[in-house]
N, C-alpha and C positions, 0 to 999 in steps of 0.2 A: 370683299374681293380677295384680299390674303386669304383667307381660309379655303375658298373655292381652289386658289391654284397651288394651296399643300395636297388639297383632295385630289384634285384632275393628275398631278404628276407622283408622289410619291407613295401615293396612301394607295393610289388605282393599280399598280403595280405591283406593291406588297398583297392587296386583297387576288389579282388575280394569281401569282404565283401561289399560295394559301390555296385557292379553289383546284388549281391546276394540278399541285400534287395530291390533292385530296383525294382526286376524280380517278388516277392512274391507278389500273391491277396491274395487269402486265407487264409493262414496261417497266415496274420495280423491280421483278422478278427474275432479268438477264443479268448478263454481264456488263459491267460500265466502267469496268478499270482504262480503258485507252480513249477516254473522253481525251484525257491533260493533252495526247500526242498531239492535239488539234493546234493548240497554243492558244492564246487569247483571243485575237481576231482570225476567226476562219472564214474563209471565201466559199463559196460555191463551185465543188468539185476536189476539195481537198481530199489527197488519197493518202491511207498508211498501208502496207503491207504486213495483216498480221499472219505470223507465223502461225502452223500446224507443230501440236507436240510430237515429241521425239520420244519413241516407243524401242523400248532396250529387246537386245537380244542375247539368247543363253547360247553359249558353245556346249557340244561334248565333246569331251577328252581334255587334255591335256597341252594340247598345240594351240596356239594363240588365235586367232582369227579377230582382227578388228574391222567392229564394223565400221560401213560405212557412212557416214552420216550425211543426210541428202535433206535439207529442211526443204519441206513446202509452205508454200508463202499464198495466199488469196488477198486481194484488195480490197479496203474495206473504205469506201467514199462517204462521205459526209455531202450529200449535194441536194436531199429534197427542202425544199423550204414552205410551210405550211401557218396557218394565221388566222386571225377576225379581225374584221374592217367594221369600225363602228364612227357616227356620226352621232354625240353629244349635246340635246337641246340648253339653253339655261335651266329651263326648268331642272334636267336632271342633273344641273350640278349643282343644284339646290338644296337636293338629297340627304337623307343622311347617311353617314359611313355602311352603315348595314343593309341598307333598303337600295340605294345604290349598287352596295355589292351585289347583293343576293339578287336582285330584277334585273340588272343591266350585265355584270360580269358573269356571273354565275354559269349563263348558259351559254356562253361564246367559250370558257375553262373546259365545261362539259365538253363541247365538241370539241375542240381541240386533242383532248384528251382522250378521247373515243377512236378518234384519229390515229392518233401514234399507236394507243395499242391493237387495233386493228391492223395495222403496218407490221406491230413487231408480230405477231401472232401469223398472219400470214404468210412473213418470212422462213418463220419454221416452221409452221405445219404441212407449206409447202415441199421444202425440202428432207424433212425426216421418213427417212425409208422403213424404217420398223413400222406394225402396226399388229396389235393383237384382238383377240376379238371378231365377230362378228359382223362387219361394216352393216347398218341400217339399225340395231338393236339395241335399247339401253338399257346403259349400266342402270342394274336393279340389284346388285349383290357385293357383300365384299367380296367373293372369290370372282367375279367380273371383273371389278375393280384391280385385285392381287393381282392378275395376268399381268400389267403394265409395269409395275417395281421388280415380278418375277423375270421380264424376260430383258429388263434395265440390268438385275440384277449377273444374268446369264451371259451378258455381253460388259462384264465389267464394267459398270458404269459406277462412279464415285456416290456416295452416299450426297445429302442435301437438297432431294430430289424437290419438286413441288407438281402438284398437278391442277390443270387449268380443266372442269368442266361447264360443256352448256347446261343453260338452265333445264332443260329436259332429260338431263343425266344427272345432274347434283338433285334433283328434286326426289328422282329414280332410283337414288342411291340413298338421304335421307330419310326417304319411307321405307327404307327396309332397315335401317340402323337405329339401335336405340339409343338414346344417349344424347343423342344431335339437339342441338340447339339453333337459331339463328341470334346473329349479334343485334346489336342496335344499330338503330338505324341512323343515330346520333354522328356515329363514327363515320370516319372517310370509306374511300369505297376498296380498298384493300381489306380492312377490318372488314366491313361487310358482307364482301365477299367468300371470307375464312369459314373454310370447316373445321374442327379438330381432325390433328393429325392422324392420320392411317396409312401402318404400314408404314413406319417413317418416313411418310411424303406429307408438304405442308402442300392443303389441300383449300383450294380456291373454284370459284364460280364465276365466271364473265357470259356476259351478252355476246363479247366480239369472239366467241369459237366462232370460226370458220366454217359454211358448210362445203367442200366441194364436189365437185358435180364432173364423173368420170368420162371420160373420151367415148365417141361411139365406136371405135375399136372397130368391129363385125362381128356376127352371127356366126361366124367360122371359128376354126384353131390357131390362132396366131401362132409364129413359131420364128425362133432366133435361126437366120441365115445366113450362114457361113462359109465366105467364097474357100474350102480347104481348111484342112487344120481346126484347132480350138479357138474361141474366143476368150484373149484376158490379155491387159495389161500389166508392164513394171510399174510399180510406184512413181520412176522416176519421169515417168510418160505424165500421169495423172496427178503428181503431188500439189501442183499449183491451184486446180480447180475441181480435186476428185469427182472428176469424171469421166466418164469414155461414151463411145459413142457405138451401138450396136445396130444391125439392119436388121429389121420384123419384116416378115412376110406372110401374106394372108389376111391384112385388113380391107378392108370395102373399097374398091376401086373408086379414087377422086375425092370420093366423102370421108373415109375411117377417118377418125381422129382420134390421135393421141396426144391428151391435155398433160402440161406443166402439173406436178401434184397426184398423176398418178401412179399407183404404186402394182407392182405384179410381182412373181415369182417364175423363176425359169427352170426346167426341167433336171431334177439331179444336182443342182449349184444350191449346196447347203452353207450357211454361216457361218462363223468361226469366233471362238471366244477373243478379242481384243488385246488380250495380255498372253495367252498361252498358245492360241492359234489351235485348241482343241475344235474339233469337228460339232457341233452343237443337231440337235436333232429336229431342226424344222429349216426350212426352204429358204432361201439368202432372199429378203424382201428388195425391191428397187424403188427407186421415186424418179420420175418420169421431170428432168428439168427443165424442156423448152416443148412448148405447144407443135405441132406438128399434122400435118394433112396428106394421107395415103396418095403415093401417084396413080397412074392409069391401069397400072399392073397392083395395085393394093400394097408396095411396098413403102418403106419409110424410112430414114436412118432417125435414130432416137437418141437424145443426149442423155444418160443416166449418170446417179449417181447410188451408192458408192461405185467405182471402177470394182471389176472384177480382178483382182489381186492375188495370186495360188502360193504366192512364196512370199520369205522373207518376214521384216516385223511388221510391219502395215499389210499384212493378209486381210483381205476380206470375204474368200470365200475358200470353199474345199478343195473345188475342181473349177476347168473352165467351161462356160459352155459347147456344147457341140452341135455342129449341124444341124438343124431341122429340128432343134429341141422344144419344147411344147412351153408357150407359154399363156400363162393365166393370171388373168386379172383380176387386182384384190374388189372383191364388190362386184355391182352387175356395170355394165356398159351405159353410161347415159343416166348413171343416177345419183342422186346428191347423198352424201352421207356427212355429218357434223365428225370438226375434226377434235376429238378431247386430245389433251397431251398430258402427257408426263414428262418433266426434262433436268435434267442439272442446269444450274443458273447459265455455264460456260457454251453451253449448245447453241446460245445465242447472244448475240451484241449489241449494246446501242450504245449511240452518242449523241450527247445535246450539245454542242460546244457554244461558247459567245459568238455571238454576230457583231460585224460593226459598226460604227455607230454612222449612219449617213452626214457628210457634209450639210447645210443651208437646213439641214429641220429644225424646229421653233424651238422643240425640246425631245431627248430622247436617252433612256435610260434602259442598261440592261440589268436584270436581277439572276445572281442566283440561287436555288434551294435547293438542299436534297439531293446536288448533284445535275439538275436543272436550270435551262439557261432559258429567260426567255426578256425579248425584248419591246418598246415600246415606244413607240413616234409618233408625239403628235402634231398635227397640221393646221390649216387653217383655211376653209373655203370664204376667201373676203367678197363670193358675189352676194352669195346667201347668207353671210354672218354667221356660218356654222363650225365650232371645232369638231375636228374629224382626228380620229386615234386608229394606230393601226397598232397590234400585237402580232408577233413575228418570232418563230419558234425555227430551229433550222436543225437537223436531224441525218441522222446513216443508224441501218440496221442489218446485218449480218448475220445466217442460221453458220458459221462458223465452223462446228463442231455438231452436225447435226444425228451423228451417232450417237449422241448421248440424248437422245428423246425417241419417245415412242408414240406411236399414236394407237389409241384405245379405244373400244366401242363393246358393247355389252355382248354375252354370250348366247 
C-alpha cells in the first residue's frame, strides 16, 4: 500500500510534467519572461500591463527637440484554465512506473499539450499582419522559404528568428533540399520536430499550423470609406491596443463577412521600415481583428491592426488612406489557406504561472519544469470506491509584438 501512494502522488506528477514538456513545439518557442509578475498563487483573471517598446527618434540640426515619450501598455490576463480528469482503477495502480506512465498519462500530457500550443499559435497567426507569398501554395523552394526572413528582415526585425511549418510545407520544402535529415523519433517533440537551420531561422514542423479560412467579403471591390479627409491615426490614439478602426464599403449586403485573421492591402498605403521610417516597396498588409457581418447597405466598421500611423517614431505607414480607396484581399474570399510563420520569440507571450492549492482535497501538489506549472488534485469517489485525479494547468497568451512575425506561403 506504501508504494501505491508514493506512485499515485509524487511519481504521477513528475511522470506527467516529463511527458508534458516533452509533447510542447511551440509554446517553448515564445516569450516567457513575465510568468514571475504572476507571484506564486494566481487566481483567475489576473492582469499585467505589458508595455510596448520605445522606438528612438533622430533630430536634424542643431536645436534640441525632446522627444516625447508616450509608452503603450496592452493587458496581458492570465485567465484560461484547461486539464484531464481521470478516474484510477486498483488495477492501474498496480502498474508499473513505465506502463503506467506511458498507457494512462502519456495521452492526457499529449492533449494537453496539443492544447496550449494550438492557443499560442492561433494567437499569432491570428494577429500578424505581414504575409508573403502566395496564400494556397507550398513551400517547395528555399527562395519561397527566403521570402519570410527577407521581408522580417526589411522591417527590422531582430535576428533569432524561428519558423513554424505545416506538415505539407516542411515535407515541400525537405523534398527539395538536400541535406535534410529527420531526427529520431526517440527524442521529445521539439527535437522532432527540427529542421536544420535556414537562412538563420531555427526551423520547426507542427501539426497545430493553423488553417484559416477568409471572410466572404463579396464579388465586388471593396473600398475604404471615408466620411472627408484621410484616414490615419496618432500613436497616442492607438498605443494601448494598436488598433484603429476603418469603414469598408461594398461588401454583400447582410451576408459579406469579414473574419478575425484576415489580412488585405489598401490602395497607395505602403509600409515603412521600423527603425528609419524608410518608404519600403510593397503594400502596408492588415490583419483583420474582430469577426464582422456587412449591414443592409454592405458596409462594416472593421477593427485593424496595425493602426495606420504617417508620422513620428511608431510610423507604420507612408500615407493615409483616402476616400473610396480600393481594397484587396490577401487570398480568395471564403478560402482556407494554412498559416506558416516566421517570428522573433518576443512577437508573442505566454504564461504558466502556479495555481492554488484547493482547501478539503485529500491531496494536491504543484510541480514545476522548464518554466511550467502544472498541478494535481486528487479525490475520492467513496459511492464507487474510486480514486479520481484531476490535472490542472492555467495559462494567458499574448501576440504582443505582432510586427515581428510573418506569415508565409509558397510562391
Amino acid at each position: 500500500m506504501a508504494t501505491n501512494t508514493l506512485l499515485t502522488n509524487d511519481i504521477i506528477l513528475k511522470e506527467a510534467m516529463m511527458h508534458l514538456d516533452n509533447e510542447l513545439v511551440i509554446s517553448k518557442l515564445c516569450n516567457r519572461e513575465f510568468e514571475s509578475s504572476f507571484g506564486g498563487a494566481v487566481k483567475n483573471g489576473d492582469t499585467i500591463r505589458l508595455a510596448r517598446p520605445i522606438r528612438g527618434q533622430v533630430r536634424t540640426g542643431a536645436t534640441m527637440v525632446p522627444q516625447d515619450i508616450t509608452e503603450g501598455r496592452e493587458a496581458f490576463t492570465v485567465a484560461t484554465q484547461i486539464g484531464a480528469d481521470l478516474e484510477f482503477t486498483s488495477k492501474d495502480l498496480t502498474l508499473s512506473v513505465d506502463k503506467f506512465s506511458e498507457r494512462i498519462i502519456k495521452p492526457q500530457m499529449i492533449a494537453i499539450a496539443n492544447n496550449l500550443d494550438l492557443a499560442v499559435y492561433t494567437e499569432l497567426a491570428n494577429k500578424t499582419p505581414n504575409w508573403v507569398g502566395t496564400p494556397g501554395n507550398v513551400i517547395n523552394s528555399y527562395s519561397d522559404f527566403a521570402l519570410a526572413p527577407q521581408r522580417l528582415d526589411e522591417l527590422s526585425v531582430p535576428q533569432e528568428r524561428v519558423a513554424i511549418l505545416s506538415p505539407a510545407d516542411h515535407w515541400g520544402l525537405v523534398g527539395n533540399l538536400s541535406g535534410i535529415y529527420v531526427q529520431s523519433t526517440a527524442k521529445t517533440a521539439l527535437e522532432r520536430a527540427k529542421l536544420p537551420m535556414l537562412g538563420s531561422v531555427e526551423m520547426y514542423m507542427s501539426q497545430n499550423v493553423v488553417s484559416h479560412t477568409n471572410g466572404t467579403w463579396s464579388g465586388g471591390s471593396p473600398i475604404a470609406e471615408i466620411d472627408g479627409g484621410t484616414l490615419s491615426v496618432s500613436y497616442a490614439t492607438a498605443k494601448d491596443t494598436w488598433t484603429m478602426t476603418i469603414h469598408i464599403d461594398g461588401l454583400t449586403a447582410d451576408t459579406g463577412t469579414v473574419l478575425a485573421g484576415d489580412v488585405f492591402t489598401i490602395e497607395n498605403v505602403y509600409a515603412v521600415n521600423t527603425i528609419t521610417g524608410a518608404t519600403l516597396p510593397w503594400l502596408r498588409e492588415f490583419t483583420v481583428r474582430t469577426s464582422v457581418t456587412a449591414d443592409a447597405t454592405g458596409d462594416a466598421d472593421v477593427v485593424i491592426s496595425p493602426p495606420i500611423i504617417t508620422s513620428g517614431p511608431y510610423k507604420t505607414c507612408d500615407s493615409a488612406a483616402v476616400n473610396n480607396a480600393n481594397i484587396t484581399l490577401k487570398g480568395s474570399v471564403n478560402t482556407a489557406y494554412f498559416q506558416n510563420l516566421v517570428f522573433h520569440k518576443d512577437a508573442v507571450t505566454l504564461a504558466t504561472p502556479a495555481m492554488v492549492k484547493p482547501q478539503g482535497a485529500a491531496w494536491c501538489e504543484q510541480r514545476s519544469y522548464n518554466g511550467l506549472n502544472l498541478r494535481l488534485v486528487q479525490g475520492y469517489d467513496i459511492t464507487n470506491d474510486v480514486p479520481q485525479w484531476r490535472f490542472d494547468l492555467l495559462y494567458g497568451v499574448l501576440a504582443h509584438q505582432p510586427w515581428l512575425s510573418t506569415r508565409v506561403s509558397g510562391t
